[in-house]
C-alpha positions as CSV (number, residue, x, y, z in Angstrom):
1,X,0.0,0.0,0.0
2,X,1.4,3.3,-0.8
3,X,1.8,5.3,2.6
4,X,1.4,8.9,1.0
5,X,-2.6,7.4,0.8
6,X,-5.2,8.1,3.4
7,X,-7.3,5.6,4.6
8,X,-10.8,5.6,3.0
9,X,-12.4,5.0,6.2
10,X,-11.4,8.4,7.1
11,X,-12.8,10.5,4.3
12,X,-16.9,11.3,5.4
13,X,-19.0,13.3,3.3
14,X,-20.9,14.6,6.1
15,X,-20.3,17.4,8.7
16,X,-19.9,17.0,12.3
17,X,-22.8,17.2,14.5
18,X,-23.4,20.8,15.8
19,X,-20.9,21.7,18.7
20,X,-23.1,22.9,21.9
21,X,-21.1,26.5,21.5
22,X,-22.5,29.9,21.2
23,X,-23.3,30.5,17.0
24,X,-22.6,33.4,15.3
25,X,-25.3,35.9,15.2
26,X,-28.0,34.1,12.6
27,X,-28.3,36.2,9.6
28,X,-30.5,35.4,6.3
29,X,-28.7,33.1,5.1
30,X,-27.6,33.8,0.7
31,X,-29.3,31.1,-1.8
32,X,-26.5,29.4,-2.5
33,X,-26.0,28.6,1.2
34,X,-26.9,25.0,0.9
35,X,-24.4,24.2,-1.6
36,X,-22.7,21.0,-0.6
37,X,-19.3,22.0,0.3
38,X,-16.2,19.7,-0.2
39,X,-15.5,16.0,1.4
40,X,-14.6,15.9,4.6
41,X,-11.4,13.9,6.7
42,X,-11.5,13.1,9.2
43,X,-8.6,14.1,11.9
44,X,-6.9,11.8,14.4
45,X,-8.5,14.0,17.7
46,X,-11.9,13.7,16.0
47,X,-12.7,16.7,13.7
48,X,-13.8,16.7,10.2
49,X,-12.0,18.9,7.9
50,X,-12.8,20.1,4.7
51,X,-10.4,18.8,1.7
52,X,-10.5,22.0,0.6
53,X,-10.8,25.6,1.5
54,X,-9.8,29.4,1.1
55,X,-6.5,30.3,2.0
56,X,-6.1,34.3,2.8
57,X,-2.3,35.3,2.6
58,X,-1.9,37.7,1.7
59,X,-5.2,39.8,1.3
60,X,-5.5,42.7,3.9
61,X,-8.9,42.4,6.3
62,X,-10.9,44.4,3.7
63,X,-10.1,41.6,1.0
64,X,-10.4,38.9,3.7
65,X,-13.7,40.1,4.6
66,X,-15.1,40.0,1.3
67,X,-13.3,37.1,-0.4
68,X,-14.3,35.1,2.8
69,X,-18.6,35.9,1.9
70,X,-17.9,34.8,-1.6
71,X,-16.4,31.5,-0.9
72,X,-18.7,30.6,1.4
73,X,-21.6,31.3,-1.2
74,X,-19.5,29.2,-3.4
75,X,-19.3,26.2,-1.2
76,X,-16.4,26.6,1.0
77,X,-16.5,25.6,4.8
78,X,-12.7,26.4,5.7
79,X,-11.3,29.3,6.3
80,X,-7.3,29.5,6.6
81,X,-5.6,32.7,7.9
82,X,-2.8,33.2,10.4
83,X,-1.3,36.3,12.9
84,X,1.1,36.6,10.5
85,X,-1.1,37.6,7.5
86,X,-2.8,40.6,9.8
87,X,-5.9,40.0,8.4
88,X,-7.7,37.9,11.2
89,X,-10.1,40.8,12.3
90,X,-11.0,40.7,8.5
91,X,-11.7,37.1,8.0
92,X,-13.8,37.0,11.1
93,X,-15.8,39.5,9.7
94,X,-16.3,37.4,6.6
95,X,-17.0,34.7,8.9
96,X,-20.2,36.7,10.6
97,X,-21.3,38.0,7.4
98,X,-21.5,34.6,5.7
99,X,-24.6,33.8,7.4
100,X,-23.7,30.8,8.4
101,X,-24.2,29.3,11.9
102,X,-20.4,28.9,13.7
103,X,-20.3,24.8,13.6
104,X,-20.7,25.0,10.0
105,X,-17.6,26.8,9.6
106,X,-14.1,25.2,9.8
107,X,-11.2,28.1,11.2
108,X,-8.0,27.8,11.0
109,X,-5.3,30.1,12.4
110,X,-1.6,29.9,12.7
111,X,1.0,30.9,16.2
112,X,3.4,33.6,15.3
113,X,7.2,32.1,16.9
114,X,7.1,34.6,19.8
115,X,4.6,33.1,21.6
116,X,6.4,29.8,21.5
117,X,6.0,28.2,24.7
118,X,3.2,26.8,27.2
119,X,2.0,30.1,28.7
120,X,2.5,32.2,25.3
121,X,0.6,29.9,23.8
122,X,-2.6,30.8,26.1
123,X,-2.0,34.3,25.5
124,X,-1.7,34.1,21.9
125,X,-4.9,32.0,20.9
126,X,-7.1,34.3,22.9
127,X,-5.9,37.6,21.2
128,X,-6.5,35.5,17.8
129,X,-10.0,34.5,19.0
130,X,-10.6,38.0,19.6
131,X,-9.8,38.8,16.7
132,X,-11.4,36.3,14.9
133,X,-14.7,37.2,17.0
134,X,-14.9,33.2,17.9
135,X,-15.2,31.9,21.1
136,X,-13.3,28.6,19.8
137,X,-10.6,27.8,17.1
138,X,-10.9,24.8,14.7
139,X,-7.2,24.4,14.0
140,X,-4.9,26.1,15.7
141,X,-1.0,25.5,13.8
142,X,2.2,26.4,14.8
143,X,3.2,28.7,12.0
144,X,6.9,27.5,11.7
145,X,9.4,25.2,14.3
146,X,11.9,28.1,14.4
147,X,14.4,25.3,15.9
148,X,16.9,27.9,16.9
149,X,14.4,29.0,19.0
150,X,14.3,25.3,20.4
151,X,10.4,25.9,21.8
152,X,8.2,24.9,19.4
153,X,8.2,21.3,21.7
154,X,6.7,23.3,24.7
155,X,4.0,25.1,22.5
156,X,2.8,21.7,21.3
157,X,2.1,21.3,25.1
158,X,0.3,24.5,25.3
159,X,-1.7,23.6,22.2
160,X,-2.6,20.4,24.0
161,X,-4.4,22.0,26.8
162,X,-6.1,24.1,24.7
163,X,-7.5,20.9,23.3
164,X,-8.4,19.4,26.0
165,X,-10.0,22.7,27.4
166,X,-12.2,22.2,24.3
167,X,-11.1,26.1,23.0
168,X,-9.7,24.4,19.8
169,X,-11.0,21.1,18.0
170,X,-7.8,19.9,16.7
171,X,-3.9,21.1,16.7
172,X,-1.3,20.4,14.3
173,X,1.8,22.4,13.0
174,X,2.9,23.9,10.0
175,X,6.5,23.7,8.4
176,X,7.7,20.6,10.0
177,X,9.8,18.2,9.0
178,X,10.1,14.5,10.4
179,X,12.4,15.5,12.7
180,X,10.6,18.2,14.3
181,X,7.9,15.9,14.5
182,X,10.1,13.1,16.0
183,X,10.9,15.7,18.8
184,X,7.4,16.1,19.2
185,X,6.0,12.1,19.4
186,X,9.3,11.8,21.7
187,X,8.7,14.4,24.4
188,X,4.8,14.8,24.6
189,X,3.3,12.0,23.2
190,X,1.3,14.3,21.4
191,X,0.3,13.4,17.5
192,X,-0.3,16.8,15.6
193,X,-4.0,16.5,14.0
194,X,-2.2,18.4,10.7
195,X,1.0,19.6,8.8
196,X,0.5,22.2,6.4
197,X,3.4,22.3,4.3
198,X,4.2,23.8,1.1
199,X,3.6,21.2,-2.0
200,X,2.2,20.8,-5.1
201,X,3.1,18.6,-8.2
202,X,6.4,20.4,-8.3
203,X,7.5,20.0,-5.1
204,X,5.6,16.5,-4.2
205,X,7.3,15.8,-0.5
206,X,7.3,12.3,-0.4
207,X,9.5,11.4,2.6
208,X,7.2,14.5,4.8
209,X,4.0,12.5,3.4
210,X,5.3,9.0,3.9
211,X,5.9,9.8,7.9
212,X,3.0,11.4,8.1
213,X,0.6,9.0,6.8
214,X,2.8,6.6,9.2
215,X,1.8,8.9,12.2
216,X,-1.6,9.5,11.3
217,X,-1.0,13.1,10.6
218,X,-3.1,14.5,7.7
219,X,-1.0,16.5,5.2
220,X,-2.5,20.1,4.4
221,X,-0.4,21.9,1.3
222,X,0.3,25.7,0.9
223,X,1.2,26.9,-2.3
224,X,-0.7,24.0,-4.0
225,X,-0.4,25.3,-7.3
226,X,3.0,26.5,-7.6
227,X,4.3,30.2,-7.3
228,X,4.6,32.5,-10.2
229,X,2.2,30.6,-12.3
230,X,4.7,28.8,-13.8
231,X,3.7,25.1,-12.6
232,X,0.1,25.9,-14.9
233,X,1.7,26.0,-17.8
234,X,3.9,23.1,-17.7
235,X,2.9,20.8,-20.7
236,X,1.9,17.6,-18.8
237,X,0.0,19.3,-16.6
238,X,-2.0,21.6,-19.6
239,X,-2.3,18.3,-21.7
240,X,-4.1,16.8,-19.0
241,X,-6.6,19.7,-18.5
242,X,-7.2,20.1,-22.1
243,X,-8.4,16.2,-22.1
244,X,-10.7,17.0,-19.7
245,X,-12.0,20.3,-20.7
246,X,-10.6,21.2,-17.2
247,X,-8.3,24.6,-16.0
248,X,-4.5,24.0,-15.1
249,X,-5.3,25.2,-11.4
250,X,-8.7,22.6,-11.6
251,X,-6.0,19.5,-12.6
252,X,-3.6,20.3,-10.0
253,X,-6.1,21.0,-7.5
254,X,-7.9,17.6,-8.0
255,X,-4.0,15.9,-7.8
256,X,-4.2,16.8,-4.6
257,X,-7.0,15.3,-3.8
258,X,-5.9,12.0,-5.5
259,X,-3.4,11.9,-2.8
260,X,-5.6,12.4,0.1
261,X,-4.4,15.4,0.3
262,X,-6.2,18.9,2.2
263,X,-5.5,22.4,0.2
264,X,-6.1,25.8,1.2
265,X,-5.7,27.7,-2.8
266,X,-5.5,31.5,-2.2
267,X,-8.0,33.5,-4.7
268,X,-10.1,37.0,-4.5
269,X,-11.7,36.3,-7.7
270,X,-15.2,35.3,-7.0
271,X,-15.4,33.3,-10.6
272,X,-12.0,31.5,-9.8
273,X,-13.0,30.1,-5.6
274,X,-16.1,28.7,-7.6
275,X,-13.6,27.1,-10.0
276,X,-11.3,25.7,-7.7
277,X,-13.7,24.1,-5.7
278,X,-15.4,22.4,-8.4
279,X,-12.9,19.3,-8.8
280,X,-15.3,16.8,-7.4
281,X,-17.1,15.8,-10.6
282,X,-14.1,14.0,-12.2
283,X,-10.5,12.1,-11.4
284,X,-7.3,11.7,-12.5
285,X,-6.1,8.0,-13.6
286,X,-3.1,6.9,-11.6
287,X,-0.9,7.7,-14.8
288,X,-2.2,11.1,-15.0
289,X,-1.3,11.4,-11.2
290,X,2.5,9.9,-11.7
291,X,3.3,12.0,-14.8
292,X,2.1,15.0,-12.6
293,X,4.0,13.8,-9.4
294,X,7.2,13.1,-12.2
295,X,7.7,17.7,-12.2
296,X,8.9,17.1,-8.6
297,X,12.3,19.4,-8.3
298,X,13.1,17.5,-5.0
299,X,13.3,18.9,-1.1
300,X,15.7,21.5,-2.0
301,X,12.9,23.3,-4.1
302,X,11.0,23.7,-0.6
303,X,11.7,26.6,2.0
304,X,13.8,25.7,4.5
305,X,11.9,25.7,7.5
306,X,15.5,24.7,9.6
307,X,16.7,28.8,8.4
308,X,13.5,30.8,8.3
309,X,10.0,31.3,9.6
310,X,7.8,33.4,11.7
């Protein structure tokens, strides 16, 4: 069996049932409401998770606000943002204006490196819940391991007890690599719900997805279709779309999902969420999937999460 798959018996098509939390305040809700987001996974602590939602880097909170109404509308249910991208108050905004009752929503936000650490932790998901107007966080990520730092082991212990105090439904990291998270499974015993790390069909990760799928960490990409546009309009990649009347961004998107994979694609463009989310109506052939997975430039392609981060 290839380990970069994810069990079927964790993909669900269906949402959680309703958290007993305070909702956001109910608004008419738009007509396209009811459209049946994405497939769900679900996560080793026991969330669901979309397979696919909005990510929000690096839109200011006016963009946020707006781009996060529009997805919804279109069918999204995740919301990814961060401290770092300054736009929380923004996507929170969005969040409220959707319409949408809160458990129907799926948050993520990210821990800037300063507030590495078990008490900094506490102090930095409830200025982010503020912010967010939320009285819990779906996933809450350490934004990078910052190793020099030589913390990001006791912030995984501060994220625990946020779990277990029930103020976020599942905690993972961001930027790891296996020996991060070997630090991690060594000295707490704690397995991250998620890794969001930067991949697409350029830059494929197999060693990162491998130990991950080992650990039963889900895999969460950023940058999914490449930077600079470049990736789209790689041959392979454009032959495949063409042969099934697909977009570049559509292909890739749904390669991702071949792999079991969750994506967060950035876009302000109402036209272009609705396009990105529509990759559930067809599949790629396990051919289609190598020749995709064959662009891979190798590890050194990927940011260096050992020299930078925030």
């Amino acid at each position: 069996m290839d380990l970069t798959q994810v069990p079927l018996d964790r993909l669900v098509c269906s949402p959680d049932p309703p958290l007993s939390r305070p909702h956001f305040p109910r608004r008419t809700r738009s007509p396209m409401s009811k459209t049946p987001g994405a497939p769900t996974l679900k996560l080793v602590h026991g969330a669901s998770i979309p397979l696919i939602g909005l990510g929000t880097w690096p839109m200011s909170n006016e963009e946020a606000e707006t781009a996060v109404v529009q997805a919804v509308e279109a069918g999204y249910r995740l919301v990814d943002t961060a401290y770092a991208y300054g736009n929380e108050e923004g996507v929170g905004r969005g969040l409220r204006a959707s319409g949408l009752p809160r458990e129907e929503l799926f948050v993520t936000t990210k821990l800037n490196g300063e507030w590495h650490g078990y008490d900094g932790v506490q102090e930095a998901f409830a200025a982010s819940a503020e912010r967010l107007g939320v009285d819990y966080i779906d996933l809450y990520l350490i934004h990078w391991p910052l190793p020099r730092q030589d913390r990001y082991v006791d912030a995984v212990k501060g994220l625990a007890k946020l779990l277990e105090d029930g103020r976020i439904r599942a905690l993972g990291v961001s930027n790891f690599k296996p020996a991060h998270l070997d630090r991690v499974l060594a000295e707490t015993g704690v397995v991250p719900d998620v890794n969001q790390i930067q991949l697409n069909p350029g830059l494929t990760r197999d060693a990162a997805r491998a130990y991950h799928a080992e650990h039963g960490i889900a895999t969460q990409s950023w940058g999914p279709i490449g930077q600079g546009g470049e990736l789209l309009k790689d041959p392979v990649i454009v032959e495949i779309a063409e042969r099934y009347g697909r977009t570049p961004a559509q292909v890739v998107l749904r390669w991702h999902i071949e792999l079991g994979l969750i994506t967060v694609p950035k876009s302000a463009s109402p036209e272009r969420m609705k396009t990105n989310i529509d990759i559930f109506d067809f599949t790629l052939t396990p051919d289609e999937v190598e020749a995709m997975s064959a662009l891979d430039q190798g590890e050194a392609a990927a940011d260096d999460s050992d020299r930078i981060g925030h």
